[in-house]
C-alpha positions as CSV (number, residue, x, y, z in Angstrom):
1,X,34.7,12.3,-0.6
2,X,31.7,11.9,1.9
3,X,28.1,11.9,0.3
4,X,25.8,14.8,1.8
5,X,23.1,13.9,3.5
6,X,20.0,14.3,2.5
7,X,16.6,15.8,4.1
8,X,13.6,12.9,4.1
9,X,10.0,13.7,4.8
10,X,8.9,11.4,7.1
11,X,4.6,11.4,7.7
12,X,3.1,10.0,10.8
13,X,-0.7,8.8,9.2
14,X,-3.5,7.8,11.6
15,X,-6.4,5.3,11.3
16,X,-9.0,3.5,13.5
17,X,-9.4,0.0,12.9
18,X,-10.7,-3.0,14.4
19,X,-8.3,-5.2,16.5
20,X,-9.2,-7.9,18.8
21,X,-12.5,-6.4,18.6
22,X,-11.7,-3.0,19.9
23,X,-11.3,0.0,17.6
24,X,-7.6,1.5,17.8
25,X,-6.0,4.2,16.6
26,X,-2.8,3.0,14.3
27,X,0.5,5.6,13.9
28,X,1.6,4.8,10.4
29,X,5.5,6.0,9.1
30,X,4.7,7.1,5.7
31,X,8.4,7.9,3.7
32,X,7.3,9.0,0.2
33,X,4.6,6.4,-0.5
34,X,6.2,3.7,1.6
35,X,4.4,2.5,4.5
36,X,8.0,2.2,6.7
37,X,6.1,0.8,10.4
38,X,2.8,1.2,12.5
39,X,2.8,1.9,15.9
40,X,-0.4,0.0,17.8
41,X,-1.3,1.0,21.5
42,X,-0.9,-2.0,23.5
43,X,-2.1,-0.8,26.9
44,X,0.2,1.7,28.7
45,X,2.9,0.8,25.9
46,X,2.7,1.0,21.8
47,X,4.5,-1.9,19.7
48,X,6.2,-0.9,16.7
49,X,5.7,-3.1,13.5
50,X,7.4,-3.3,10.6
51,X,6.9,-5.9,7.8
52,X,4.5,-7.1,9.7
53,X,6.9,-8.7,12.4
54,X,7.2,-6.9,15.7
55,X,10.2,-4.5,16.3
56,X,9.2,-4.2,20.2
57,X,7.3,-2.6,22.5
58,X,8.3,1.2,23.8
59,X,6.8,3.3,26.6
60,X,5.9,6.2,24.4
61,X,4.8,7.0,20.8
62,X,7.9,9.0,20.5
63,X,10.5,6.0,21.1
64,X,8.5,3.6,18.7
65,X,8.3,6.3,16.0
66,X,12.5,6.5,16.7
67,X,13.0,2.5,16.7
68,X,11.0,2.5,13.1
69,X,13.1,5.3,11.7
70,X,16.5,4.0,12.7
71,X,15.4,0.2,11.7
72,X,14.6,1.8,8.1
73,X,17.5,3.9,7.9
74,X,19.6,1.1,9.0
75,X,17.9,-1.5,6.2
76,X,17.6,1.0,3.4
């Protein structure tokens, strides 16, 4: 019997902060109240955290926000 899968709310929560000396806007993956990744601008790219190690750097928001989701849903 296969399990059913299940919808998860997945929140995208922004916040300035200071790095290198330059104030950033951060993309945090919220899942419940479980900080899952942040996405930091880095230039023309955005590099995806998670754990604080990097996952990698991606050409748009959209593909960082992916990598995070399938690296949780593939460690969870």
């Amino acid at each position: 019997m296969s399990k059913k899968n299940k919808d998860i709310q997945v929140q995208i929560k922004e916040e300035v902060r200071q790095i290198d000396g330059k104030e950033q806007t951060v993309s945090q993956l919220v899942i419940g109240k479980k900080i899952i990744g942040e996405i930091i601008p880095d230039n023309k790219n955005f590099q995806a955290y998670t754990d604080g190690r990097l996952l990698g750097n991606y050409k748009s928001l959209d593909d960082g926000i992916e990598a995070l989701i399938r690296n949780w849903n593939l460690h969870e």
